[in-house]
Structure formats: C-alpha cells, structure tokens
C-alpha positions in Angstrom: 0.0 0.0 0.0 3.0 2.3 1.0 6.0 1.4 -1.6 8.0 4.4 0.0 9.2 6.1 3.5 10.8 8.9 5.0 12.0 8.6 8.5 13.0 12.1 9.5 14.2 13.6 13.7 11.2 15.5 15.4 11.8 18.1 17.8 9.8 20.8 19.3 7.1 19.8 16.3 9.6 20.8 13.9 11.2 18.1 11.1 14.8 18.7 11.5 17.4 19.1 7.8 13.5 19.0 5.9 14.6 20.8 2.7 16.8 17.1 2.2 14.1 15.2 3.1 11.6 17.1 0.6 14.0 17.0 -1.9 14.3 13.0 -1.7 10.8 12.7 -1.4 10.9 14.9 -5.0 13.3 12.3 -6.5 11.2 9.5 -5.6 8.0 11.3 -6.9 9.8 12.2 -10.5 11.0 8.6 -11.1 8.1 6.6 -9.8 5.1 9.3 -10.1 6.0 11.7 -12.4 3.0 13.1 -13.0 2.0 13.8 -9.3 3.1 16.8 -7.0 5.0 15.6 -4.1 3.2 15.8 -0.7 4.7 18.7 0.9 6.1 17.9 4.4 5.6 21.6 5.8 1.8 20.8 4.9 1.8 17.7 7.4 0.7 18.4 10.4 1.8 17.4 13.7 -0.3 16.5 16.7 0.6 19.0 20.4 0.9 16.0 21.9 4.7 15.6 20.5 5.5 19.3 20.2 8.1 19.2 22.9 12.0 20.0 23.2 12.5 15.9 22.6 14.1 13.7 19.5 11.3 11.5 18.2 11.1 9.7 14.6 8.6 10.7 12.5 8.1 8.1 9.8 6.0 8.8 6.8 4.8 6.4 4.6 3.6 6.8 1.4 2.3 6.2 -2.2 1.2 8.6 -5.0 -2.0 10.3 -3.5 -1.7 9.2 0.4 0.7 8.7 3.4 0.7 7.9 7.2 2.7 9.4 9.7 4.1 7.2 12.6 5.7 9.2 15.9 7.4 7.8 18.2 10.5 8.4 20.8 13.8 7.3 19.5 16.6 5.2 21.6 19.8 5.1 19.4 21.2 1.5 19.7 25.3 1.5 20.6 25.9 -2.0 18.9 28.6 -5.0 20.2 29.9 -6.6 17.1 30.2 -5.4 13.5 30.0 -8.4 10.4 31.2 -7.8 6.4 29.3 -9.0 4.0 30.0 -9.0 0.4 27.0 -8.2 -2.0 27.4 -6.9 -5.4 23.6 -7.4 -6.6 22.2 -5.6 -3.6 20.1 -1.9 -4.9 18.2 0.3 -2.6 18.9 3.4 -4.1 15.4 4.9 -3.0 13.5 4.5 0.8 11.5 1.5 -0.4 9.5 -0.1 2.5 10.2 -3.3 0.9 13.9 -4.1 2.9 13.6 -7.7 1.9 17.8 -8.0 0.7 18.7 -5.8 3.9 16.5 -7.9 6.1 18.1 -11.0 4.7 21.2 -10.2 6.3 20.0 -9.0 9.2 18.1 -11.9 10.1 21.5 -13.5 10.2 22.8 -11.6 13.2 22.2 -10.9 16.3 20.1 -8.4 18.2 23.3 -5.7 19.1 24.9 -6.4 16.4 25.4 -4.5 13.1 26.2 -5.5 9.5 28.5 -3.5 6.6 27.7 -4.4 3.0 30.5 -4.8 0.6 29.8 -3.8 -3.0 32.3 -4.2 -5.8 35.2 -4.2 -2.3 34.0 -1.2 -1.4 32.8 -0.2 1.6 29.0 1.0 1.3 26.5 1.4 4.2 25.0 -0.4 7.6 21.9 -1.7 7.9 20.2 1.3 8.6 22.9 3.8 8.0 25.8 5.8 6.3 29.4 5.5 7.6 31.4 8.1 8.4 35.7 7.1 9.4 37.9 9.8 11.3 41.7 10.1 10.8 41.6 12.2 13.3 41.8 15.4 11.6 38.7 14.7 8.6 35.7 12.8 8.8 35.7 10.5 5.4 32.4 8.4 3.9 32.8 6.2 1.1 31.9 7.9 -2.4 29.7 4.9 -2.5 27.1 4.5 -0.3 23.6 1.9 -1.1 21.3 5.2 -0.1 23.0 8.2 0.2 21.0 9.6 3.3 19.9 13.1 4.3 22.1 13.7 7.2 25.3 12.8 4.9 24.0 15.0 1.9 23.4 17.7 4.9 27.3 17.1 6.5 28.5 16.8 2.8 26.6 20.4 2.3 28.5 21.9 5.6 31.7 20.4 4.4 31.5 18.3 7.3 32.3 14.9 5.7 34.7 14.4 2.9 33.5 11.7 0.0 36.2 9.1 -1.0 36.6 5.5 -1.7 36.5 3.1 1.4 37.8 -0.5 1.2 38.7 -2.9 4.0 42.7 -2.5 2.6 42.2 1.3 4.0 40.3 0.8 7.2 43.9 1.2 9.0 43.9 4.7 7.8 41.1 5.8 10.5 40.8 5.3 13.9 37.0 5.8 14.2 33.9 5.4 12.6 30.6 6.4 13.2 26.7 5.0 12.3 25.1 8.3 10.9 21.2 8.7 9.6 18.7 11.2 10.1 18.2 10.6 13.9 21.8 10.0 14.4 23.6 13.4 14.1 28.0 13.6 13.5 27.5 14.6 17.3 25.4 12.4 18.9 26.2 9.2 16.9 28.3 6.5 19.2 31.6 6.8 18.3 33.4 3.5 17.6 37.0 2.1 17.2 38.3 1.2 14.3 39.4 -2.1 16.1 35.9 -3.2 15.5 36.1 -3.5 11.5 39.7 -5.2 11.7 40.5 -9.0 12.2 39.9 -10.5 14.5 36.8 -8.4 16.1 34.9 -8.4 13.2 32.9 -11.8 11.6 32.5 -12.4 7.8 28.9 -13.2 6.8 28.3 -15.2 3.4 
C-alpha cells in the first residue's frame, strides 16, 4: 500500500534538515510518479501532543496520493559486534519499504549487532545507515554509499564529511567510525573504534 518512507528527527514539532528530506521525497515522486506533486512535508501536520523539546522519529509512509505518519520516541542502539558482507547485486537506491535484501542479512545476526555491505570491495553502508571514518583530523564516507541519506547529503553540504573511496585494505587509515542517519547526528552518533572492522573483532557473513 505504502511502496515508499521517509524517517526524519522530530523536535519541538519541527522536522529537523526538511529541505533534504523534501528533496528526496521529490526524487522519488519524479522517477516513480512523475505526474503527481510531491506531498509537501511543511503541509503535514503534527499532533501538540509531540510538540516538545525531545528527539522522536517521525516516519512517513507513502504512495502517489496518500501517506501515514508514525511518531514515536527514539533510543539510538550503541551496537557490540560489527559483520562484512560481500554483496554486489544488492540496490536500494530509494526508501523503499520493501527491505527484503537488507533484512536478509540482518536476520542473520544478532540483536546488538550491526552488518557492513560490501559492493564491488567497497565499503557501502550499515543496515540502517551511512558510515562516516575519522583520521583524526577529517571525517571521510565512502563515495559509495547503497542510499546516500539526508544527514550525509546535509554534513557533505556543511563540508562536514569528505566523500572518497573506502575498502577494508584502508580501514587502518582511521581510527574511528561512526553510524550516521537522520536521527543519528555527527555529534550524537556513538563513536566507535576502528578495532571493531579489523581482524579478529569483526565476523565475515556469506
């Protein structure tokens, strides 16, 4: 019923980095509906009850001519153990609810754990996020991401993050990474060793 989503950070009533999330939900509308105007997020309206100085997700999902909207408060997940896994036919270039090739993965792991898809050796993105790796001077994601996300086109915008190839050969080259998405800010995400994507702390799916 609702081929597409958009799950964007809520506070004080307000959809935080909107002008990225309108413009993705644009893209979607002119290869899937091209005939329709977008819904407009500054026309959605939000219920008092969750107008208050606190981060909650606000998914939206929608279709040509109707959506749902789905608030709720957010608890980021810090996550135990990070797995590879290689996957050169996986595509989710656009916020498709059907997740059926990530969720195959996932399924795999286990609850506080987090996977890293390999594409053509190159590192890509998370489960349900972009990567970003600190030298400690830059903050680097790869140049090839599955779904380049709002909150990377935002950092990318503020010159934040730098965009450049990412392979396992060059994970020695950081010494941190972070899980980024719209609810998960270059501040506020957990910041995590690079230790973690090196042998032997990190498990090899197939």
């Amino acid at each position: 019923m609702y081929p597409f989503f958009e799950s964007m950070a809520l506070i004080d009533g307000s959809i935080q980095r909107i002008a990225f999330h309108q413009n993705r939900i644009n893209r979607t509308f002119a290869k899937y509906y091209p005939s329709t105007k977008p819904i407009e997020l500054r026309s959605i309206l939000i219920p008092d009850e969750f107008n208050f100085d606190q981060l909650q997700k606000l998914k939206l999902n929608y279709n040509s001519n109707n959506y749902e909207i789905n608030i709720s408060h957010y608890n980021p997940i810090q996550f135990d153990h990070f797995y590879f896994i290689n996957d050169d036919q996986i595509n989710y270039d656009f916020k498709y609810t059907d997740r059926n090739q990530l969720d195959y993965w996932r399924q795999k792991i286990e609850l506080h754990s987090q996977f890293i898809i390999i594409k053509n050796n190159l590192l890509t993105d998370s489960h349900f996020s972009n990567l970003v790796f600190t030298n400690g001077k830059h903050w680097i994601t790869p140049k090839t991401p599955l779904h380049a996300g709002t909150m990377r086109a935002h950092l990318i915008d503020k010159h934040k993050i730098i965009q450049s190839y990412v392979s396992i050969s060059t994970l020695h080259l950081f010494t941190h990474f972070k899980l980024i998405n719209a609810l998960n800010t270059l501040e506020s995400a957990y910041l995590y060793p690079i230790e973690l994507l090196i042998e032997p702390y990190v498990s090899y799916l197939k």
